[in-house]
C-alpha positions in Angstrom: 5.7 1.3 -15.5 8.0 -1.0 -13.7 7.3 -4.8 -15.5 9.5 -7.9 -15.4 11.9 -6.5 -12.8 10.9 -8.4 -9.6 12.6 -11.9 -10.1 15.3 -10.5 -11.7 16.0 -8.0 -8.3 15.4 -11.4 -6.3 18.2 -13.3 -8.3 20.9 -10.4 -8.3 19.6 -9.9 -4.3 20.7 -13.7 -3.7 24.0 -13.9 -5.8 25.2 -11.2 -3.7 27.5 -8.4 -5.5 31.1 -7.6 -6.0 31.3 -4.2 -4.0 32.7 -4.2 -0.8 31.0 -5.9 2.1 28.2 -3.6 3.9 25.9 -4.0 6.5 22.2 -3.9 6.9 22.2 -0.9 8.5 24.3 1.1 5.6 22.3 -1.1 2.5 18.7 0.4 4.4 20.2 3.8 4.3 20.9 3.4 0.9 17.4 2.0 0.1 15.8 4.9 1.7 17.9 7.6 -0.4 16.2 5.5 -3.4 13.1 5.1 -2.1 12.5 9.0 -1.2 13.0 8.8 -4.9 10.8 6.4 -6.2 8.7 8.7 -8.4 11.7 7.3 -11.1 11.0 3.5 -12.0 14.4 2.7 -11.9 15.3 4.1 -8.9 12.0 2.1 -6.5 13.9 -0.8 -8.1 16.8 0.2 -6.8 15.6 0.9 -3.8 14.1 -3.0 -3.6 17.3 -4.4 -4.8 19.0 -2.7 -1.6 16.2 -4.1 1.0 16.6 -7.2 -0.3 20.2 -7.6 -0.2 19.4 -6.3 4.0 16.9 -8.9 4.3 19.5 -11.2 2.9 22.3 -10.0 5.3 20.0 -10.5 8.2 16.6 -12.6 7.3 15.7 -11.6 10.9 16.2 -7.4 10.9 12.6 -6.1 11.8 13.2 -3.0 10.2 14.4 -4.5 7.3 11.1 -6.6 7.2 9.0 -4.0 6.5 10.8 -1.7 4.5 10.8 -4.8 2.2 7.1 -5.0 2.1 6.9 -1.2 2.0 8.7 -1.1 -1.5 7.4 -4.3 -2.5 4.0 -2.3 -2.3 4.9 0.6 -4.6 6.6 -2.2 -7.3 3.5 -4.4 -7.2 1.2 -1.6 -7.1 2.8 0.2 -10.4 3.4 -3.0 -11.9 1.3 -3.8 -15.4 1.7 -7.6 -15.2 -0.5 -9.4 -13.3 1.6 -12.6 -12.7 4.5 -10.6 -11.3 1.6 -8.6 -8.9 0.9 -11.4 -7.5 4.1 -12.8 -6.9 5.2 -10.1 -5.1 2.0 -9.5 -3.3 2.5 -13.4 -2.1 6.3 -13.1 -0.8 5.3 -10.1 0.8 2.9 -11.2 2.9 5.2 -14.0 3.6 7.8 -11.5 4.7 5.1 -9.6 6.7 3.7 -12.7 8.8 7.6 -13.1 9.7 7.5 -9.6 11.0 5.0 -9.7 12.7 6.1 -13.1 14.6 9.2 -11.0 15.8 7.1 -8.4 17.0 3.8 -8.9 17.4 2.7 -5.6 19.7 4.7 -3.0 17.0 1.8 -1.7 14.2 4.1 -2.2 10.9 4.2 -6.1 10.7 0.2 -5.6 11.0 -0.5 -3.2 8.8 1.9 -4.3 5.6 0.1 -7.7 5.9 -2.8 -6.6 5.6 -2.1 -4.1 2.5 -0.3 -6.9 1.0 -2.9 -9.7 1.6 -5.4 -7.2 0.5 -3.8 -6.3 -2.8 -2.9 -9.8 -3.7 -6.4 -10.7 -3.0 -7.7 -7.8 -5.0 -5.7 -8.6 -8.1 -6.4 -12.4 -8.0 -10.4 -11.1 -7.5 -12.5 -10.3 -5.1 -14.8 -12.7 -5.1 -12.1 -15.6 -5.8 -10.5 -14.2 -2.7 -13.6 -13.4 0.3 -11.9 -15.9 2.0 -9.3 -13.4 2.6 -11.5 -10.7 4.3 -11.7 -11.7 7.8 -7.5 -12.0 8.0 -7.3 -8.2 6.8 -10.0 -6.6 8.9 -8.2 -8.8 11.8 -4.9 -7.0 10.9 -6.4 -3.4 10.0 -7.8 -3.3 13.4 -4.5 -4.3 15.2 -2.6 -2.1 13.5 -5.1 0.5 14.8 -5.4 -0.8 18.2 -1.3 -0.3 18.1 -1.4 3.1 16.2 -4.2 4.3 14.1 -2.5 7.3 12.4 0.1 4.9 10.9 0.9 5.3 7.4 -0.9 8.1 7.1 -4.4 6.5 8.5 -3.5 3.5 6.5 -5.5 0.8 8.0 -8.6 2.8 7.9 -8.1 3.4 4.2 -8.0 -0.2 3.7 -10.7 -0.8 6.0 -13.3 2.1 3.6 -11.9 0.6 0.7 -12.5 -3.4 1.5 -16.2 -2.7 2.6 -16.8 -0.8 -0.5 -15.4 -3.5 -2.9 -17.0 -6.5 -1.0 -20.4 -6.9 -2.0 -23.1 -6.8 1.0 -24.4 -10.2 0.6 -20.8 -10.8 2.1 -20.3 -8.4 4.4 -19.6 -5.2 2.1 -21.1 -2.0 3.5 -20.7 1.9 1.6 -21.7 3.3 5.4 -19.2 1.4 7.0 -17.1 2.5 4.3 -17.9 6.0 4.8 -16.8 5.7 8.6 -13.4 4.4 7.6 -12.7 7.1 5.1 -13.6 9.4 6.8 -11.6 8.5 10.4 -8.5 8.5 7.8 -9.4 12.2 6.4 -9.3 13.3 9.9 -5.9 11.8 11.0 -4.4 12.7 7.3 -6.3 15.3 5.3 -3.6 14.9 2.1 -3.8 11.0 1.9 -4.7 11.7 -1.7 -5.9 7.8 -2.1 -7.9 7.9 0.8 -10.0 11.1 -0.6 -10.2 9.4 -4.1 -11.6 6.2 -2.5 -13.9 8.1 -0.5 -15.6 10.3 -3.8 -16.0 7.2 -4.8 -18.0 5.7 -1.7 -20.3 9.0 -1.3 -21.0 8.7 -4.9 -22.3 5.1 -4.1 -24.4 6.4 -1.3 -26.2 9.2 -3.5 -24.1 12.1 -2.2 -23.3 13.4 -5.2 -22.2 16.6 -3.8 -20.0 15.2 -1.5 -18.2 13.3 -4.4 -17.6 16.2 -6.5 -16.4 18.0 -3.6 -14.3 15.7 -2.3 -12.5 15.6 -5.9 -12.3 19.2 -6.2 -10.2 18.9 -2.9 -7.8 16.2 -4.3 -7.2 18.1 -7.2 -6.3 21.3 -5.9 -4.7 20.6 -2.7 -0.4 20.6 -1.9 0.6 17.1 -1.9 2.5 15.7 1.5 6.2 15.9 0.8 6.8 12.7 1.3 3.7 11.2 -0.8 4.6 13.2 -4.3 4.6 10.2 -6.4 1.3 8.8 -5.0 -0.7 11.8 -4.8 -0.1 12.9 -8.6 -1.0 9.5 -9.3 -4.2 10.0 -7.9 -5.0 13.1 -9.1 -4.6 11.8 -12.4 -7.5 8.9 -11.5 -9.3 12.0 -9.7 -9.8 13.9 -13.0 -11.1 11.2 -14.7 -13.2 10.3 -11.9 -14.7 14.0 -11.6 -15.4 14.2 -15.3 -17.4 11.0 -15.1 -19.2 12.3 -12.4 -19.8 15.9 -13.7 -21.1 14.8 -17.3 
């Protein structure tokens, strides 16, 4: 898993390098090459190292905005220490509220804030971080009003999952849950996180059936090109998940 790497890109990003000068436009090309093959730890890192030195190049670069906070998501997310989540949860949002200033009417600025305000909030706690709740539905249902079938039904992913975790004396619900999972199985049937998080909601509702099933689907389906790393990630949880439920 990637660990201890974050501060260490951010240092090398701001010292600059001794290869000849590039611009933001050939350093994000570069970063995408990496990122397309992320599934290697050292090469996401890579791939962050390259955004970064963009964003550095020009701190104003839309684009270059939320490719950061894209990548930033996949290091945080496969990151083991908590401290350096967090961190990098934290300066993406930062990053993402500058994005969205620039552009306020395009879906990417809004959805990447609210992934990364979520996650930060999630591994701080959930209940040390409610407070948070009402910023991320307000910037799951922009980025829908903008484009819904971003990321890959993204921001109704994060919508199911936030009113599973929440508890109902504040605002948690598994049947609004179910309505956002679902919406995001209809834009993107192979959004393998989306089907694990929704198992997981059915099983809460006493649709046992529908949980096992809906594992059975994750397991054996062809991942989406271009979300390999995630979905065997997920189908790794999924197995575990189905032999809980299938004791």
């Amino acid at each position: 898993m990637i660990k201890k790497t974050f501060m260490v890109l951010m240092t090398l990003a701001l010292l600059g390098t001794q290869a000849p000068a590039q611009t933001p436009e050939d350093l994000i090309a570069e970063g995408d090459a990496l990122y397309a093959q992320r599934q290697d730890p050292l090469l996401a890192v890579q791939a962050l190292a390259k955004y970064q030195e963009a964003l550095r190049l020009a701190p104003d670069h839309y684009v270059t905005l939320w490719k950061n906070a894209k990548i930033m998501y996949y290091v945080g997310d496969n990151s083991t220490d908590k401290k350096e989540k967090l961190e990098i949860f934290k300066q993406a949002m930062a990053i993402c509220k500058k994005a969205v200033a620039l552009r306020p009417n395009d879906v990417a600025g809004h959805y990447w804030l609210g992934v990364h305000t979520g996650m930060y909030g999630e591994t701080r706690g959930v209940l040390k971080s409610l407070f948070l709740k009402g910023a991320i539905i307000s910037e799951m249902n922009k980025a829908i009003a903008i484009d819904g079938s971003f990321e890959n039904g993204g921001a109704y992913c994060v919508l199911g999952r936030l009113y599973f975790k929440v508890p109902g004396l504040f605002g948690g619900s598994n049947k609004k849950s179910r309505l956002n999972l679902e919406k995001c199985r209809e834009i993107a049937p192979k959004n393998s996180v989306n089907l694990l998080f929704l198992a997981e909601t059915y099983w809460a509702l006493d649709e046992e059936k529908l949980a096992v099933q809906t594992l059975q689907e994750l397991l054996s389906m062809e991942p989406d090109p271009q979300l390999i790393p995630e979905t065997e990630k997920d189908k790794v949880e999924g197995q575990k998940l189905l032999k809980k439920y299938t004791k």
